[in-house]
C-alpha positions as CSV (number, residue, x, y, z in Angstrom):
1,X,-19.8,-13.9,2.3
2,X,-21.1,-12.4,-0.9
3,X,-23.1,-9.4,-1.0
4,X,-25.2,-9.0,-3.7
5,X,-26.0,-5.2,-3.9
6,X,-29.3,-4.6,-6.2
7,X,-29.8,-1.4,-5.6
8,X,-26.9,1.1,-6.9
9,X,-23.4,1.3,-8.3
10,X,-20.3,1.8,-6.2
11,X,-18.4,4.6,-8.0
12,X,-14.5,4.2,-7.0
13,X,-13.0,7.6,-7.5
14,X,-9.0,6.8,-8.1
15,X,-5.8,7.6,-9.9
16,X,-6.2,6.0,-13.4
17,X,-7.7,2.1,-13.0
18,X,-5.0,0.3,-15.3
19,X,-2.0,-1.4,-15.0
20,X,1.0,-1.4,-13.9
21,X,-0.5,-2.0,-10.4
22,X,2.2,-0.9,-8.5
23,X,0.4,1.8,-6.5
24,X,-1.4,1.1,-3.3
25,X,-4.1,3.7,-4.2
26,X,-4.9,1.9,-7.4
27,X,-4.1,-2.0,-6.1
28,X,-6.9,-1.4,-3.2
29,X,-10.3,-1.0,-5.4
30,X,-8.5,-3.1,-8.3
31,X,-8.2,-6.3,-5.4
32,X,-12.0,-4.9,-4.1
33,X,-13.6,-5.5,-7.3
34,X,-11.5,-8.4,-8.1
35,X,-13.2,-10.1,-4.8
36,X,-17.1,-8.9,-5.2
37,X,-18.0,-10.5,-8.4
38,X,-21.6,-9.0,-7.2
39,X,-21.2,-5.9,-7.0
40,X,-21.9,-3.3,-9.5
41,X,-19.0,-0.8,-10.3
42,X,-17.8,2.0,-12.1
43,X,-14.0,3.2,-12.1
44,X,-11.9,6.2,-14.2
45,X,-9.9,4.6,-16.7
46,X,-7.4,6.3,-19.5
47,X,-9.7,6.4,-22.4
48,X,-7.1,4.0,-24.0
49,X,-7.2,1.1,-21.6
50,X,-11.0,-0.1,-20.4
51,X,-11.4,-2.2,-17.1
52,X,-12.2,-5.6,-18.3
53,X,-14.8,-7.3,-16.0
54,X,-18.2,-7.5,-16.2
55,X,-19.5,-6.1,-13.1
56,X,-17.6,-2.8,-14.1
57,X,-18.4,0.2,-16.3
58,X,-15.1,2.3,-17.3
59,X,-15.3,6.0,-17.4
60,X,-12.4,7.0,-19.6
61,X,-11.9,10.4,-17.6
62,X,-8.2,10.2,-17.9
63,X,-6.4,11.1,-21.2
64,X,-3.5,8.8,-20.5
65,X,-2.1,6.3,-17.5
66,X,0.3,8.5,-15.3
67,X,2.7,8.2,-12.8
68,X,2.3,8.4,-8.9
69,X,1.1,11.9,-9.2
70,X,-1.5,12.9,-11.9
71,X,-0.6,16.1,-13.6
72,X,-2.4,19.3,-12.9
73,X,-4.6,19.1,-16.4
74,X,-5.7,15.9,-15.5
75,X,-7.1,16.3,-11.9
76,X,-9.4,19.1,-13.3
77,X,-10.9,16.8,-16.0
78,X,-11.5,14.2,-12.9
79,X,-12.9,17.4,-11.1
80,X,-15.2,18.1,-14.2
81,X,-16.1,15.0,-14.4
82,X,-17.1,14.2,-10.2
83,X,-19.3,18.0,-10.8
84,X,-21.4,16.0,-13.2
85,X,-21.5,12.7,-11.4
86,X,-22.3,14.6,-8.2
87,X,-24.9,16.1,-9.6
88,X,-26.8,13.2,-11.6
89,X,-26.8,11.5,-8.9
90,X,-28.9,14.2,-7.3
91,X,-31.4,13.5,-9.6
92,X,-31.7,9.7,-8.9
93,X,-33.3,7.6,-6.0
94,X,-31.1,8.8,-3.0
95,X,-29.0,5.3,-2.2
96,X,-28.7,4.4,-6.1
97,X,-25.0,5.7,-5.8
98,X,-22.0,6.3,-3.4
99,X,-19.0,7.4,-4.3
100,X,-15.8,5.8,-2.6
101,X,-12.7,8.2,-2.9
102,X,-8.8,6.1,-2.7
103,X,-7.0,9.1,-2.8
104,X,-3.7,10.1,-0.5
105,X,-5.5,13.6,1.5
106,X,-4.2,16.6,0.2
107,X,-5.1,20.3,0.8
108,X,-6.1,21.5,-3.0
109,X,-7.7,17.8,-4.0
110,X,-10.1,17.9,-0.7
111,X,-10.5,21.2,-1.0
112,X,-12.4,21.2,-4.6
113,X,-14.6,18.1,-3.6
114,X,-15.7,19.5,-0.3
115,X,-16.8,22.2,-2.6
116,X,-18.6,20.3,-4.9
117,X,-19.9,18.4,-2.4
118,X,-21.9,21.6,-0.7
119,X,-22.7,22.7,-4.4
120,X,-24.4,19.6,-5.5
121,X,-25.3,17.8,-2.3
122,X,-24.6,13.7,-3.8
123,X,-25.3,10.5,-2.4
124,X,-23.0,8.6,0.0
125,X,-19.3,9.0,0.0
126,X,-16.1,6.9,1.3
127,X,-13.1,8.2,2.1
128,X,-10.5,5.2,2.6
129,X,-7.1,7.3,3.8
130,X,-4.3,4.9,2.9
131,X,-1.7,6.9,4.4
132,X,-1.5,9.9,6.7
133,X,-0.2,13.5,5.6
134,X,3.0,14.6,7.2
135,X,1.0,16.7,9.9
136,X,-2.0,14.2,11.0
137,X,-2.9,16.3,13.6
138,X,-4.5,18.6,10.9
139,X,-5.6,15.7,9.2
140,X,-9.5,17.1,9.7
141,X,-8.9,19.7,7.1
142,X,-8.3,16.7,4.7
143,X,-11.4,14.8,5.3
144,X,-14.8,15.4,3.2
145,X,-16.8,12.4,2.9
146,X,-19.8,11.2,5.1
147,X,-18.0,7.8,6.4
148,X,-14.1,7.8,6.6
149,X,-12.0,4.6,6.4
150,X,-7.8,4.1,7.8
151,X,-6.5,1.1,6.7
152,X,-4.5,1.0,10.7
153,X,-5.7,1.2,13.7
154,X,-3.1,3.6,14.6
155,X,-4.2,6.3,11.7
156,X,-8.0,5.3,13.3
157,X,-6.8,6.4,16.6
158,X,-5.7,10.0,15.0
159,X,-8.6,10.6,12.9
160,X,-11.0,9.5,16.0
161,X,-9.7,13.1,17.6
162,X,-10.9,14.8,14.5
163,X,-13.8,13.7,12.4
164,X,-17.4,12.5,14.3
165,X,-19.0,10.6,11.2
166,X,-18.4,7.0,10.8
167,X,-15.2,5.8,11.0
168,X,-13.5,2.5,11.0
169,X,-10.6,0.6,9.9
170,X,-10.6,-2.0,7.1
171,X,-6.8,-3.9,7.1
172,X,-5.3,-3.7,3.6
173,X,-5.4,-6.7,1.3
174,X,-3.5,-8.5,-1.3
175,X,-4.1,-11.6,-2.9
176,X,-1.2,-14.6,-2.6
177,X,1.4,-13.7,-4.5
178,X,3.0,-16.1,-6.8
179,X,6.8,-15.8,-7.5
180,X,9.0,-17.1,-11.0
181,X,9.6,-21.0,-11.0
182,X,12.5,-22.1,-9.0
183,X,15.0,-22.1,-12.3
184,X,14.3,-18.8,-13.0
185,X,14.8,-17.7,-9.5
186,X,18.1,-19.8,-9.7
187,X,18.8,-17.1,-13.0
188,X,17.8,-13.9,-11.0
189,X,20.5,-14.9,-8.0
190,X,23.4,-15.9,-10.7
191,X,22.6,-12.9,-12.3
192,X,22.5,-10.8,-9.1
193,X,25.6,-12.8,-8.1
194,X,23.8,-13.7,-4.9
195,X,24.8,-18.2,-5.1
196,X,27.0,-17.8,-1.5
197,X,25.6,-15.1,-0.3
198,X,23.0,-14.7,2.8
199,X,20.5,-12.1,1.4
200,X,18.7,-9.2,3.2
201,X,16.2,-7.2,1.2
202,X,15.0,-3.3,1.7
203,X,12.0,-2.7,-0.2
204,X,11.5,1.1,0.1
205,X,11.6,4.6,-0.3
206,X,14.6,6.1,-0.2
207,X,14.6,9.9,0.4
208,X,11.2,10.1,2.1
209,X,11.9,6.9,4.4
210,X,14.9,8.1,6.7
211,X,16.9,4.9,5.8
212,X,19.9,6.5,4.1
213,X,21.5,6.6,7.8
214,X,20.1,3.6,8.6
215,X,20.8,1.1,6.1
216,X,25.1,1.7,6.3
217,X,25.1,1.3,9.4
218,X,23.2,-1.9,10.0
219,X,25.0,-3.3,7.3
220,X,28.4,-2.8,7.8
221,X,27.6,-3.9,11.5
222,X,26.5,-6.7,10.2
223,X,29.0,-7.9,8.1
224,X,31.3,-7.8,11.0
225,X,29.5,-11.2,11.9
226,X,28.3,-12.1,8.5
227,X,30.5,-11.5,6.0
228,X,28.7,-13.7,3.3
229,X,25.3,-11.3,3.5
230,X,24.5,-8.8,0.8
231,X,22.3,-6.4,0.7
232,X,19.7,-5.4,-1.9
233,X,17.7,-2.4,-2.1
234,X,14.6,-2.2,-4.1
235,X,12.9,1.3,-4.7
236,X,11.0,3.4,-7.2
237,X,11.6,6.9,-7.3
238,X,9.4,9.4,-5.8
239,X,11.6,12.7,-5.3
240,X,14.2,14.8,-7.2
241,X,16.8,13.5,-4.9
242,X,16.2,9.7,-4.9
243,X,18.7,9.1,-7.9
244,X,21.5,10.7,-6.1
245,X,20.7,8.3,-2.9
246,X,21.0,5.7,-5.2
247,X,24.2,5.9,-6.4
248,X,25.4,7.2,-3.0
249,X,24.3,4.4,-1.6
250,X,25.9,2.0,-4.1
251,X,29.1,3.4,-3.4
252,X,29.4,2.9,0.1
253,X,30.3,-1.2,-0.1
254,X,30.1,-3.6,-2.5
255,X,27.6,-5.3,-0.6
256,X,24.9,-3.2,-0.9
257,X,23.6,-3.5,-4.6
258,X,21.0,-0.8,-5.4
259,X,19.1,-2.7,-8.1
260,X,17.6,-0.7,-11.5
261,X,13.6,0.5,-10.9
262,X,11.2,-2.3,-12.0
263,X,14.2,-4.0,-13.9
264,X,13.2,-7.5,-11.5
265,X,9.9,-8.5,-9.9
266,X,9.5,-7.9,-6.6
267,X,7.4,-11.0,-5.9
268,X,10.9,-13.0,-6.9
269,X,12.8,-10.6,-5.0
270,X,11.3,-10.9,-2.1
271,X,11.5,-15.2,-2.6
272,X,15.2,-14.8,-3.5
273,X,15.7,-13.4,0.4
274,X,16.6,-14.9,3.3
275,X,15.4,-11.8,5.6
276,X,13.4,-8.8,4.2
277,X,14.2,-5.6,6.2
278,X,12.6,-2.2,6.7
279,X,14.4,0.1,9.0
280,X,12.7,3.5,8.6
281,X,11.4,6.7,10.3
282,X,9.0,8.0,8.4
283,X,6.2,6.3,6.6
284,X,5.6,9.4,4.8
285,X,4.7,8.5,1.1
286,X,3.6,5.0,2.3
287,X,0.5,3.4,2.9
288,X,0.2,2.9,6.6
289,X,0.4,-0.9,6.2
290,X,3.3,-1.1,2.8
291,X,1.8,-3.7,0.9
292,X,5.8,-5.1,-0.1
293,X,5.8,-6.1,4.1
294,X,2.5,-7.8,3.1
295,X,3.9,-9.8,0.1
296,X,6.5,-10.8,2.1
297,X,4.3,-12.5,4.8
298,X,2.8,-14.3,2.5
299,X,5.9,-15.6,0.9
300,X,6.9,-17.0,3.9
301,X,9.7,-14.8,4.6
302,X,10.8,-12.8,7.9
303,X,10.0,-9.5,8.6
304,X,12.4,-7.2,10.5
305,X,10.6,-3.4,10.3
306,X,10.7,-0.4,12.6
307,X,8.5,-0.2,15.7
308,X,6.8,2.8,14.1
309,X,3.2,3.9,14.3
310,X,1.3,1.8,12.0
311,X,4.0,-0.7,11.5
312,X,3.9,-1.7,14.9
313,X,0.5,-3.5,14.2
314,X,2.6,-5.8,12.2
315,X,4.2,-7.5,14.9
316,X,0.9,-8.5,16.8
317,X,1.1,-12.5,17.8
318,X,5.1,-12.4,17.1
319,X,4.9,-12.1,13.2
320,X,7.4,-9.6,12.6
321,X,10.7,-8.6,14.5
322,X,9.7,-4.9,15.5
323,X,12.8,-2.8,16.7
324,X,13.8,0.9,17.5
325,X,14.4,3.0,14.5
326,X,17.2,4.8,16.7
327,X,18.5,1.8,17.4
328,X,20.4,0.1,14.6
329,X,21.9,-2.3,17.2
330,X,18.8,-3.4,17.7
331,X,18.2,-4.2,13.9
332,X,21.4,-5.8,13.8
333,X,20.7,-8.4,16.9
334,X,17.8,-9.5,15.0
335,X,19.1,-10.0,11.7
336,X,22.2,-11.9,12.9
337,X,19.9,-13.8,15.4
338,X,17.1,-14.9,12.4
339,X,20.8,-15.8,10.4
340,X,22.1,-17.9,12.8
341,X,19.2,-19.9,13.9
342,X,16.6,-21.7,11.5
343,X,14.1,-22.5,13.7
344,X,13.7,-19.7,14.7
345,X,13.9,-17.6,11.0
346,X,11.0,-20.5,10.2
347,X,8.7,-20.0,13.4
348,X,8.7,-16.3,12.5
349,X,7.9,-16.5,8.8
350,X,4.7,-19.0,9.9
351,X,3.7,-16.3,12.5
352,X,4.0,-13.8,9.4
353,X,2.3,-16.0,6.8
354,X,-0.3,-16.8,9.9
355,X,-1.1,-13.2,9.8
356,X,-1.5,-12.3,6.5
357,X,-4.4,-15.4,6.5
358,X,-6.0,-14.0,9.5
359,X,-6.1,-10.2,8.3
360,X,-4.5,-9.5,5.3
361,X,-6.1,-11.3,2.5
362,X,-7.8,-9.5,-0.6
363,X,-11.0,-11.6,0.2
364,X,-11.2,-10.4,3.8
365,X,-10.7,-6.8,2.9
366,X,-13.5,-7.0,0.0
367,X,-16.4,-8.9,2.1
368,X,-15.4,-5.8,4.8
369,X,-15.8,-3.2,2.2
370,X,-19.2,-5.2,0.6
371,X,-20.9,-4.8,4.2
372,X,-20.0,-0.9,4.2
373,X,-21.2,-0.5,0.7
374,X,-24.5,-2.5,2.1
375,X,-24.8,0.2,5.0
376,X,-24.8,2.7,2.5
377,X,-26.8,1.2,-0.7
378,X,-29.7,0.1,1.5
379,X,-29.6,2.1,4.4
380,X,-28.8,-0.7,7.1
381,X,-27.5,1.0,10.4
């Protein structure tokens, strides 16, 4: 269901709105608007690089399209620039504008708009928290906007404790991914020298994850029962330290191949696997809900991922194998087990790709968000 909103502009404050859209933060409101053709936005944009659609006014806020994390110089321009915005809309009709913030909670950031906020006094604003700090228990300090939104039910349970203005979760959603035609996938494994090899796939962090113990020793265990698997591991860097993970981990067997950042697509990847794993203890860094686990449902591939506080919500109606991160035993039954028997590795992947239909799909998340922005814009309760 459409909602057509006549009567104000929903104002998505993010990192920079361009491509490559390979962050959660940015991929969110990029699917949103992507999926409500009716409804009027602006976004920031590098002032070389416009958002093409027409439903969207770019503000070119941002001098240039950064990383992960946007430098110091430019976070005060998009401070600047959310002082004049705040109070303009001041000035208009009082539901002609709500701002929706898509921004990882951090001290100094929610700090400086809770300031603004008292200063100016806007319209509406939407916090969507896409991951939790490292201490959610002080989560409350983060949070500045009138309605808050977690993208788990677990991170809705924490923030519940803490904030009392209206909160609810909104799953994460991607559209269906589309991977390389079979002969270039046929390429990618010759390349990879993959052709008689069973392949397991770890698309994650690295340093912030916890999976440097893990990873060794569910492979090597493993291998003791299939010797034909390799093991690929797909990461970008986020920390000083993840380049000398990288090669530390590429020393410890040949088959574990730590491929180059962005060198393949992760969409073939992920279709190039017979099993994509995620053994971690932290989700620190993440989104609650990794978007790659996502994609992989809706290849059709099996998920084996840590029963881990969001993650867990994953493996509701049997679509994911969830097991103890302490447990690499535990990893390793369920790997060999999906290995050894295809009816099984196929009813999983259907529960997975069953999932992603019922809960995970960019549409589903966008008509969600369309009926908050409704609550707001005309002031249905």
């Amino acid at each position: 269901m459409s909602v057509k909103h006549e009567k104000g502009t929903v104002h998505l404050i993010t990192k920079p709105m361009a491509p490559p859209w390979t962050d959660s933060a940015r991929n969110l409101p990029h699917y949103i608007i992507d999926n409500s053709p009716d409804t009027q936005f602006k976004v920031i944009t590098p002032s070389t690089a416009p958002y093409n659609a027409h439903h969207v006014t770019s503000e070119p806020v941002y001098s240039y399209e950064h990383g992960l994390q946007p430098p110091f110089s430019e976070r005060l321009k998009l401070l600047r620039y959310l002082f004049k915005q705040f109070k303009s809309s001041t000035k208009s009709i009082p539901d002609a504008e709500l701002f929706h913030f898509f921004f990882t909670p951090n001290f100094l950031t929610s700090t400086s708009i809770s300031l603004l906020k008292s200063i100016t006094r806007p319209g509406h604003t939407i916090q969507t928290v896409t991951s939790l700090p490292i201490r959610p228990s002080k989560i409350r300090h983060l949070l500045f906007s009138d309605s808050v939104v977690t993208v788990s039910k677990y991170a809705e349970s924490i923030v519940r404790k803490q904030f009392k203005g209206h909160l609810e979760t909104i799953y994460p959603g991607i559209p269906t991914p589309k991977a390389s035609e079979p002969e270039v996938l046929n390429q990618l494994r010759s390349k990879l020298k993959l052709e008689d090899s069973k392949i397991l796939l770890y698309p994650g962090d690295l340093y912030f994850s916890g999976c440097r113990q893990l990873l060794p020793k569910i492979l090597c265990r493993c291998l003791k029962e299939h010797p034909e698997i390799k093991l690929l591991v797909a990461s970008r860097a986020k920390h000083p330290k993840d380049q000398a993970l990288r090669i530390e981990l590429q020393t410890i067997t040949d088959r574990m191949v730590v491929l180059p950042e962005n060198e393949h697509p992760i969409f073939d990847l992920i279709s190039i696997s017979d099993i994509v794993i995620f053994p971690v203890t932290s989700l620190y860094g993440k989104m609650d809900i990794p978007m790659v686990l996502l994609e992989a449902m809706a290849l059709q591939k099996p998920v084996v991922a840590s029963a881990l506080t969001s993650l867990n919500e994953l493996g509701q109606d049997n679509a994911a194998f969830m097991c103890d991160p302490q447990q690499p035993a535990e990893f390793v039954r369920a790997i060999c087990r999906l290995l050894e028997n295809e009816g099984y590795r196929s009813q999983l992947s259907q529960n997975g790709y069953n999932l992603f239909n019922k809960q995970f799909t960019a549409k589903l998340m966008a008509e969600k968000y369309q009926e908050l922005y409704r609550k707001f814009l005309e002031g249905i309760e």
